[in-house]
C-alpha positions as CSV (number, residue, x, y, z in Angstrom):
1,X,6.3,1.4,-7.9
2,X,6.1,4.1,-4.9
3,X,7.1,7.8,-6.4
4,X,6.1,9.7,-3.3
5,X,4.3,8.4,0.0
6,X,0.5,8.8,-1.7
7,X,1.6,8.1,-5.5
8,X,2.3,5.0,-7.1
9,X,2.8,4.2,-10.4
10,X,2.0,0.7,-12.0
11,X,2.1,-1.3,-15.4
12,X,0.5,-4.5,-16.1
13,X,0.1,-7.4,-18.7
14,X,-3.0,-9.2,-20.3
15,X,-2.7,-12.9,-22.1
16,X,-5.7,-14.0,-23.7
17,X,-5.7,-17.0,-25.5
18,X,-8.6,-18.1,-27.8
19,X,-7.6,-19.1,-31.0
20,X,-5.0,-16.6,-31.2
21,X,-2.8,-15.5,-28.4
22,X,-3.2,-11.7,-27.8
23,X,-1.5,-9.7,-25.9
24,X,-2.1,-6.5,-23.9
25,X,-0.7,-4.3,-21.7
26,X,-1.7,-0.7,-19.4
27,X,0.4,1.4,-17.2
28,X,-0.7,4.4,-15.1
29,X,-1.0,6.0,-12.2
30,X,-2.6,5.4,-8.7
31,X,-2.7,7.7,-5.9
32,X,-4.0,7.3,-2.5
33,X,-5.0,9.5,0.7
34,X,-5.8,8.0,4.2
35,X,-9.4,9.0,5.4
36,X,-9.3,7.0,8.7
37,X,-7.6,5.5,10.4
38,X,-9.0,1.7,8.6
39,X,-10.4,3.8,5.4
40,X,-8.4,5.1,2.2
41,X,-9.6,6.8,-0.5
42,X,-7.9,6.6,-4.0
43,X,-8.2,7.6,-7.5
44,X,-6.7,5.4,-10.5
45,X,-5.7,6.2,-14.2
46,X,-4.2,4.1,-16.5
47,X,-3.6,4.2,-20.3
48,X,-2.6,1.3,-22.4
49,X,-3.6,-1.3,-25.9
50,X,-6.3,-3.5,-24.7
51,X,-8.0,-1.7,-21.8
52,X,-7.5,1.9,-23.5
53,X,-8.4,4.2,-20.7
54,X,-9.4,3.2,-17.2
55,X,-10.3,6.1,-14.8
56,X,-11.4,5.0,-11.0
57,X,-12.2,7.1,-7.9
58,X,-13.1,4.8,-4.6
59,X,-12.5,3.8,-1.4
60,X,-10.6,0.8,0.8
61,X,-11.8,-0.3,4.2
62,X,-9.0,-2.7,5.8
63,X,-10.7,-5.5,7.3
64,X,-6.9,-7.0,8.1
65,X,-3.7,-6.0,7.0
66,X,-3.9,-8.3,3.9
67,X,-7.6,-8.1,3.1
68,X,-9.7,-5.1,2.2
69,X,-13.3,-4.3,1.3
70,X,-13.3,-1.5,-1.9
71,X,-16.1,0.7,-4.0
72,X,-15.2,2.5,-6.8
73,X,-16.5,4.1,-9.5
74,X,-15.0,3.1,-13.0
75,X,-15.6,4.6,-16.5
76,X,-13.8,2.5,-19.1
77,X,-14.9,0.6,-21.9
78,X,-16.5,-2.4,-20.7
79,X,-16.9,-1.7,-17.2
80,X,-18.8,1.8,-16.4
81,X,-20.3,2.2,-13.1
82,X,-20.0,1.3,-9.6
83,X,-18.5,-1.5,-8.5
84,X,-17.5,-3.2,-5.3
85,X,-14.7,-6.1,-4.0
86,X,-12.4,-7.5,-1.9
87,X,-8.6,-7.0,-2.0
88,X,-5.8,-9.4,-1.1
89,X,-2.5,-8.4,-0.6
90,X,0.5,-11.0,-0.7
C-alpha cells in the first residue's frame, strides 16, 4: 500500500503444508529512492510469526517495465547475506 511517493507499506501470508497446515504471516515496510534513471535503490523491513525479522538494503535495475534485475543484502533468520534476482511485476 503507497503512504507517500517513496514509502510503501506491505503484509503478506505463508501456507505450508506438511503434515500439519501452518500458517504465517509478516507485514512491514518498504521504501524506495530512484538512483537513475533505470536503477532504484530500496531498503525493506518487515516484522511478523514465521519469518520474525527481515531487514533488506539493495538495488533494482529495470530491464522492462515489468521485469527487473535486483541485489540485496538480507539479514534474517535463514537467509543472511547477499543475494541476487529477477522481479516480475503483473
Amino acid at each position: 500500500y503507497k503512504v507517500h511517493p517513496n514509502v510503501n507499506l506491505y503484509g503478506a501470508g505463508t501456507a505450508i503444508r506438511t503434515n500439519d497446515t501452518e500458517l504465517g504471516f509478516q507485514a512491514g515496510v518498504i521504501g524506495h529512492v530512484p538512483l537513475t534513471n533505470k536503477v532504484n535503490g530500496f531498503a525493506k523491513a518487515g516484522w511478523g510469526n514465521d519469518i520474525k525479522q527481515t531487514y533488506q538494503v539493495g538495488a533494482q535495475y529495470e530491464v522492462r517495465p515489468d521485469v527487473d534485475l535486483n541485489v540485496y543484502y538480507s539479514n534474517d533468520k535463514t537467509a543472511k547475506g547477499l543475494h541476487a534476482g529477477v522481479g516480475y511485476s503483473f
